[in-house]
C-alpha positions in Angstrom: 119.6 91.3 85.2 121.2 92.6 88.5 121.8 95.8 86.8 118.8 96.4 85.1 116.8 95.0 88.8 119.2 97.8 90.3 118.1 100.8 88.1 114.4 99.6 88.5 115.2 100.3 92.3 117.0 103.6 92.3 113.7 105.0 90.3 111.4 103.9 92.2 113.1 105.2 95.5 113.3 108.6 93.6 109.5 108.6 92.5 108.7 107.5 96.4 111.0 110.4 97.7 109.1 112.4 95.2 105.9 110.9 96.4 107.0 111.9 99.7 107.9 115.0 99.3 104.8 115.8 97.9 102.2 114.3 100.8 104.7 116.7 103.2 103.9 119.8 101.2 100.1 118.8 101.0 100.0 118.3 104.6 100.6 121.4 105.3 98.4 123.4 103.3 95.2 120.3 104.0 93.8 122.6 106.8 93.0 125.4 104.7 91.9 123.4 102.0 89.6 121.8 104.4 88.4 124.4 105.9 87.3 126.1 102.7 85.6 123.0 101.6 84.0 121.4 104.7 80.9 122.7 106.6 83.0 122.1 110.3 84.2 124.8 112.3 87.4 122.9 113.0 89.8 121.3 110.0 90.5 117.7 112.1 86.3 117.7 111.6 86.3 118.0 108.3 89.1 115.5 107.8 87.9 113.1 110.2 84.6 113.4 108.0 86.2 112.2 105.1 89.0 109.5 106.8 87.0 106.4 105.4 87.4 107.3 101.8 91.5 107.5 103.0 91.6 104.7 104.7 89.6 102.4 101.8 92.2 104.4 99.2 94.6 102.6 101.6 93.1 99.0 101.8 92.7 99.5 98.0 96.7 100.1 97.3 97.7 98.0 100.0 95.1 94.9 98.8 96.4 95.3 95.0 100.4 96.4 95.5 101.4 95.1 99.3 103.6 91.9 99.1 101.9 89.0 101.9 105.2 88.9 103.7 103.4 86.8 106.8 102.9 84.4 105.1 105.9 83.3 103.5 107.3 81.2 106.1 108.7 78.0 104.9 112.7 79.8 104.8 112.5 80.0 108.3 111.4 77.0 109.1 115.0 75.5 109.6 115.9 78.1 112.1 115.8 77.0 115.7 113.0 79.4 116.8 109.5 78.8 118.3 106.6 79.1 115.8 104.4 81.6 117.9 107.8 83.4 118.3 108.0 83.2 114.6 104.7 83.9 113.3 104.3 86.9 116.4 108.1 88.7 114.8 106.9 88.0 111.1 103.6 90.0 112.0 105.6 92.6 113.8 107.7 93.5 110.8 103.8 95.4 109.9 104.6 98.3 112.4 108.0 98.9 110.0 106.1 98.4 106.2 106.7 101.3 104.8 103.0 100.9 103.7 102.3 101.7 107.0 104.2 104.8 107.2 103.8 106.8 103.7 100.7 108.5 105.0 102.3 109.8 108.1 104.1 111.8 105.6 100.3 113.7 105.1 99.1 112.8 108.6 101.4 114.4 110.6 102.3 117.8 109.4 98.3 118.5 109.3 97.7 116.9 112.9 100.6 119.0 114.2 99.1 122.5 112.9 95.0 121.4 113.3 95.2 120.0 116.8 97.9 121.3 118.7 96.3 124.9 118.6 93.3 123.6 120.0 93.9 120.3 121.7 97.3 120.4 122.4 100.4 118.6 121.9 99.6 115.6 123.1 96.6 115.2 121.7 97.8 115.7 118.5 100.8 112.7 119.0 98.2 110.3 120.6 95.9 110.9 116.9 98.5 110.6 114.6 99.7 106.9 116.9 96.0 106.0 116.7 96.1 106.8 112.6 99.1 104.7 112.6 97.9 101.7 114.3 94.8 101.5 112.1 97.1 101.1 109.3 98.7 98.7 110.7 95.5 97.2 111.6 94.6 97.7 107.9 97.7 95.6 106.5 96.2 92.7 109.1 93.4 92.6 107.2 94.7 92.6 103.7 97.1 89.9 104.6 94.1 87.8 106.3 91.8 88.5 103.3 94.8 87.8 100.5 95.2 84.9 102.1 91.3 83.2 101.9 91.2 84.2 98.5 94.2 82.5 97.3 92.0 79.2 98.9 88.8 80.5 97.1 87.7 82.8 94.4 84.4 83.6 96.7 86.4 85.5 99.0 86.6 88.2 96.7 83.4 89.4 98.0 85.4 90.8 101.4 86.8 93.4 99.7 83.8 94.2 98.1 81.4 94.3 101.1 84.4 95.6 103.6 85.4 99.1 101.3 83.5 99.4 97.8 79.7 98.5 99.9 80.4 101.5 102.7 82.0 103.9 100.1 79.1 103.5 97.8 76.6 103.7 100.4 77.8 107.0 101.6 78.2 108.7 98.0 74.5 107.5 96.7 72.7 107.2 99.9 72.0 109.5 102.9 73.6 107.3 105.4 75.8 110.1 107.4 78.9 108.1 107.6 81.0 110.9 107.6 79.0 112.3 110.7 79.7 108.9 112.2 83.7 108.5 111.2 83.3 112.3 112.7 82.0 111.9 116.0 85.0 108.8 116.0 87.6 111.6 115.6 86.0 113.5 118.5 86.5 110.4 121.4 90.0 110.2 120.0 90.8 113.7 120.5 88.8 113.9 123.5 91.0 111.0 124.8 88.0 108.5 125.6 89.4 105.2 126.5 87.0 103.6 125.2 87.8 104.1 121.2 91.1 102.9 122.2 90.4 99.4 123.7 87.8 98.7 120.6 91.0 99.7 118.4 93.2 97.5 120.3 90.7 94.9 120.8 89.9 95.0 116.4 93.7 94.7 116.6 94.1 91.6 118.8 91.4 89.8 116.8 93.2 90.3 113.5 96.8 89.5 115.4 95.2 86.3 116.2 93.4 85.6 112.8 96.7 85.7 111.1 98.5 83.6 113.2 95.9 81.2 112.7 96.4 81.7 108.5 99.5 81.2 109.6 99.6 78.0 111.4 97.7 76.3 108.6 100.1 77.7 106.1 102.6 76.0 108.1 100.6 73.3 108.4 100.2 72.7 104.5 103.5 73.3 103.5 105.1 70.8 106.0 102.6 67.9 104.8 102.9 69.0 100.9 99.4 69.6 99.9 99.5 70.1 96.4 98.7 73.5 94.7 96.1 72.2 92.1 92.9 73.2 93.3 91.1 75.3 91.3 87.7 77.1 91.6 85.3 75.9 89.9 85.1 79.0 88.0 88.0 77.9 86.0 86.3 75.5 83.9 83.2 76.1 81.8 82.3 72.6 80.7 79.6 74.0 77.9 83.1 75.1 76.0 83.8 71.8 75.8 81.5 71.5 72.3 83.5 74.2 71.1 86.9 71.5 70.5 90.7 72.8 71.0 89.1 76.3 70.8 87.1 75.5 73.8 90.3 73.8 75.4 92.5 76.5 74.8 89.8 79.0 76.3 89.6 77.3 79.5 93.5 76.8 79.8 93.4 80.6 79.8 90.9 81.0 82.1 92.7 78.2 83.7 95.8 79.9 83.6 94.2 83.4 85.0 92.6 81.8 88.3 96.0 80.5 89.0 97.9 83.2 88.4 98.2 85.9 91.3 99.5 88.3 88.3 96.6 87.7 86.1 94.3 87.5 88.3 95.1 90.9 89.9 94.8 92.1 86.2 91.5 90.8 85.7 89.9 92.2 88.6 91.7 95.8 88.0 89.2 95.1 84.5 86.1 94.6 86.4 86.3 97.2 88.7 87.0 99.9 86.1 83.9 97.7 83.9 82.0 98.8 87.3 83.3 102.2 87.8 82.1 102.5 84.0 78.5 101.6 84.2 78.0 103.5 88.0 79.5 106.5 86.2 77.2 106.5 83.1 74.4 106.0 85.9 75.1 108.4 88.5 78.0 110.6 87.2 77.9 113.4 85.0 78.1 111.8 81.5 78.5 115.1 79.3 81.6 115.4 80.0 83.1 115.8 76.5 84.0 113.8 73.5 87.4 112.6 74.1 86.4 111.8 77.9 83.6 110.1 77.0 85.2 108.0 73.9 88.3 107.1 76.2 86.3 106.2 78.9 84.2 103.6 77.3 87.0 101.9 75.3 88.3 101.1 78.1 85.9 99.8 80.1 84.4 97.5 76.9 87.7 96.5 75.8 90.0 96.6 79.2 90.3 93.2 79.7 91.9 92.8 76.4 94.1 96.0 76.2 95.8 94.7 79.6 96.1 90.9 78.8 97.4 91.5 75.3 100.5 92.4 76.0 100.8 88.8 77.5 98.8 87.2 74.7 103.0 85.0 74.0 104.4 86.0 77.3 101.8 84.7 79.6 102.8 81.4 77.7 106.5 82.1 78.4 107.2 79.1 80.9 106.1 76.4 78.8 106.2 77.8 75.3 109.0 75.2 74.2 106.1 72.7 74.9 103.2 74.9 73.4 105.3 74.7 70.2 106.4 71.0 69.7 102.6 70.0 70.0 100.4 69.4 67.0 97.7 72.1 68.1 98.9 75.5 66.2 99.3 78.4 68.1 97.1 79.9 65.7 94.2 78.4 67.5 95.4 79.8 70.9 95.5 82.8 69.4 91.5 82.8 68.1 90.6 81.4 71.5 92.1 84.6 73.6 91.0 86.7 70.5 86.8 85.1 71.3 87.8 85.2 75.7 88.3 88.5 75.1 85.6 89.8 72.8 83.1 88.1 74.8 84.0 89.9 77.7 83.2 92.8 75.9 80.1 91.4 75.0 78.9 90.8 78.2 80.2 94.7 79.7 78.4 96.0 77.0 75.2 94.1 77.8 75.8 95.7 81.1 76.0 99.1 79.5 72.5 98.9 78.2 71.2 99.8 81.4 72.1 103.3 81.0 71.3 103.2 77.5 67.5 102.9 78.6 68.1 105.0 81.1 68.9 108.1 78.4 72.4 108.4 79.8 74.1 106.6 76.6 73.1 106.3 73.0 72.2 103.2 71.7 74.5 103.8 68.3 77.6 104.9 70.4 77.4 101.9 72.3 77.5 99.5 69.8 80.0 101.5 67.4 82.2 100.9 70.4 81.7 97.4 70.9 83.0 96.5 67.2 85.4 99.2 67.3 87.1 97.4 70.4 86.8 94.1 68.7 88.0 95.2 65.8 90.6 97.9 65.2 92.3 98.1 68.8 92.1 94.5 69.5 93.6 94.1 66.2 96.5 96.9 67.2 97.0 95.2 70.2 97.1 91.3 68.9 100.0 93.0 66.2 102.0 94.6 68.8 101.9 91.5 71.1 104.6 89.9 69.0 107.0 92.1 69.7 107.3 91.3 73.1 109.7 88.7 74.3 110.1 89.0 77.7 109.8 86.2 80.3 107.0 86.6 82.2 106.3 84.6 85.7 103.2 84.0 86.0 103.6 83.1 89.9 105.3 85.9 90.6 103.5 89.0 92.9 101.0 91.0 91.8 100.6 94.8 91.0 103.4 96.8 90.3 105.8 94.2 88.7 107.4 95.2 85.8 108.8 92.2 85.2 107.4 90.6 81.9 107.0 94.4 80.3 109.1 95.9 77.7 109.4 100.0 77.6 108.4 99.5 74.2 105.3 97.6 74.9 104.4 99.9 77.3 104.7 102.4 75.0 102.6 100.7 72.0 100.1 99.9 74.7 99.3 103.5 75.9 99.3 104.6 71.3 96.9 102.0 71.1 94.9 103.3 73.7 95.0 106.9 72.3 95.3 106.9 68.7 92.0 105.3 68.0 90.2 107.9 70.3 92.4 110.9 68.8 91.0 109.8 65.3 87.6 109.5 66.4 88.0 113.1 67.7 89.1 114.6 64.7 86.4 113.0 61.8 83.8 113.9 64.8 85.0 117.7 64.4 85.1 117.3 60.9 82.2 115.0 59.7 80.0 115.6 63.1 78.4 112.7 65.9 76.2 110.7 63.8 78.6 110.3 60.9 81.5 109.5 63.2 79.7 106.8 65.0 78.5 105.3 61.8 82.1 105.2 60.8 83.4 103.4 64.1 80.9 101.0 63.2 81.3 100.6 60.1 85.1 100.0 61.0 84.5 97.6 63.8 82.4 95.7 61.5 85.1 95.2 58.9 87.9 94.0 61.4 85.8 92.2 63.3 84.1 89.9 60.7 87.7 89.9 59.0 88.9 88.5 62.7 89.8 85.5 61.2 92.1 86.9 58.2 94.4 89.1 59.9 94.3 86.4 63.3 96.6 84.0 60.6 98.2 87.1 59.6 99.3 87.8 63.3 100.1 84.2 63.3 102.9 84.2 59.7 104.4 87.2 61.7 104.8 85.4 64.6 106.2 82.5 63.0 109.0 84.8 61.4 110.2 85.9 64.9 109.3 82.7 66.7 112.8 81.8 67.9 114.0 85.4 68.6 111.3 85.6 70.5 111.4 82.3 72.4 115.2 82.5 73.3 114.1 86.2 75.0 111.5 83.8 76.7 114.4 82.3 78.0 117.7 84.6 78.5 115.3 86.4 80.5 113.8 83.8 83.1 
């Protein structure tokens, strides 16, 4: 494991010196690029026109991929150091995240050449400190935010109304926030004092906030409040009629709330289910076949193509248990098999809205549906029992490999494609119409046949069950 944690590290510090290598050279061709595209005189306009779509990009990455390191506090508890003193150095260690410093890699080469011509040299060091520290200021509120939603689900709705509410307001409205986020830009390079102490001031109220988080983290762990409250999201009671298929469904739904891993999965699947329907709404939707077909797969059947890989490794912990009980895991099987197809359902319910708008046909959309259901949920319950790889369900969020298999990865990203690169070549050959009578027609047979080749997923499963479960536990 050390070895194989080690080479996980060494490529991902050569994709970030890639990474960082490439916002260098970008920074210093941005000017021209901006001043082709923009309607300012000056580049550092133009940019500062468009900062708030950077700066959500950042809260985005930083809300899905940053680690909460704030607030894990309890192993230095023991040390002999004040808690203010302790929460205050904990909160520093923001100003060195190297989430806080990749985009000085972009920011500074441009700010160099766009403002020192014209504002000077100064100038152009006092934006790129001010850009920093609302990074930094950034991080504060992703820690602050991470933190109430781990106590409730409804706090969700921060990011939404803090990024995805102002972004979409300013690409489908006239609201001129870029002439706002401009005339910003202007009293920092102008040197006002005044955008300074609201920056500093935003900054002191977040400092604060998080100590508070902070305290009551403390607070919690010292009196050993017990993790098992859920949101009441987590349980449906109306499944309840449905028996140990109904259980088993809200154990996984269960399992998802609880899960920071899962749960990060999930949401990554609703946002591209929204990005799906404001695109056949707004966007350009003759785009071509293959973008078009691949789009809408994913956003019907995303759920399922992400949490199928984990369909035996999300159960990895306590699969020793699973299997000594009397309830088959052929039923857990059926009940991710129906979680997942009636999310589908209900995304392409949603997707009748641009259906009677005229922006989606009605017989494309529900050749989809069953072809999700049906042939790639079908690929991707097969190539779920391959995996065997111990997967920590309490373990951070985004970019954790841990859990994957190349392999799996691999059959994930064929599943994905194959289906649409067939769809592609009977529409060139046989033409629309025929092709979406035949995803149909094919959806229909797998998924009414759901049942047969579930068992069948099941036999194969039991042929590998105890390779499989002593990977689930070599590798924890």
């Amino acid at each position: 494991m050390f070895e194989r944690n080690l080479g996980v590290r060494i490529f991902m510090y050569v994709m970030l010196s890639f990474l960082a290598l490439e916002l260098l050279a970008f920074g210093f061709l941005l000017d021209k690029i901006l001043l082709e595209a923009g309607t300012y005189t000056y580049a550092i306009d133009v940019f500062n026109s468009i900062v708030l779509y950077l700066f959500a990009v950042d809260f985005m990455l930083k809300f899905f991929w940053k680690d909460n390191q704030s607030m894990q506090i309890a192993p230095y508890l023991t040390l002999p150091v004040k808690r203010n003193r302790l929460f205050n150095f904990l909160l520093l260690k923001e100003f060195s995240s190297f989430w806080n410093l990749f985009w000085l890699f972009l920011v500074v080469p441009f700010a160099l050449k766009s403002i020192t011509f014209y504002f000077g040299f100064g100038t152009a060091v006092l934006y790129i400190l001010f850009f920093y520290l609302v990074c930094v200021g950034i991080s504060l509120l992703v820690n602050l935010v991470n933190n109430l939603i781990s106590k409730s689900f409804w706090f969700y709705s921060l990011p939404v109304v803090l990024v995805i509410v102002p972004v979409a307001l300013s690409l489908t409205t006239t609201i001129p926030l870029g002439d706002t986020t401009q005339k910003l830009g202007n009293l920092v390079l102008n040197d006002n004092p005044l955008i300074w102490l609201g920056l500093l001031l935003v900054l002191a109220v977040l400092w604060v906030l998080n100590q508070t988080q902070m305290r009551t983290a403390v607070y919690n762990e010292l009196q050993g409040e017990k993790a098992d409250k859920v949101s009441s999201f987590s349980n449906l009671s109306f499944l309840d009629r449905f028996g140990a298929i109904g259980d088993f469904m809200n154990l996984e739904i269960k399992m998802i709330f609880r899960s920071k891993r899962l749960k990060q999965q999930t949401l990554v699947a609703s946002i591209i289910c929204i990005a799906g329907l404001l695109w056949m709404l707004y966007g350009d939707a003759k785009m071509g076949a293959f973008n078009l077909v691949l789009y809408e797969i994913l956003t019907i059947g995303m759920l399922g193509i992400i949490m199928g890989q984990y369909i035996f490794t999300a159960e990895s912990s306590f699969f020793d248990g699973l299997m000594s009980r009397k309830l088959p895991v052929f039923v857990m099987l059926k009940s991710k098999y129906l979680l997942y197809s009636a999310y589908s359902l209900f995304v392409t319910l949603l997707l009748l809205v641009p259906v009677f708008h005229g922006k989606l046909d009605l017989l494309l959309l529900l050749a989809l549906f069953f072809y999700v259901t049906g042939p790639i949920y079908f690929m991707i319950f097969q190539n779920a029992v391959y995996n065997k790889t111990y997967f920590d369900l309490f373990d951070k969020g985004m970019m954790n490999w841990k859990g994957q298999s190349g392999n799996m990865v691999v059959i994930t990203m064929i599943t994905m494609f194959l289906p649409v690169i067939l769809v592609l070549l009977l529409y060139a050959i046989i033409g629309q119409t025929p092709t979406y009578w035949f995803m149909l027609m094919t959806g229909l047979a797998f998924t009414f046949t759901s049942n047969r080749w579930l068992q069948w997923t099941y036999k194969r499963f039991l042929g590998r069950r105890y390779k499989n479960m002593e990977g689930f536990r070599s590798n924890a």
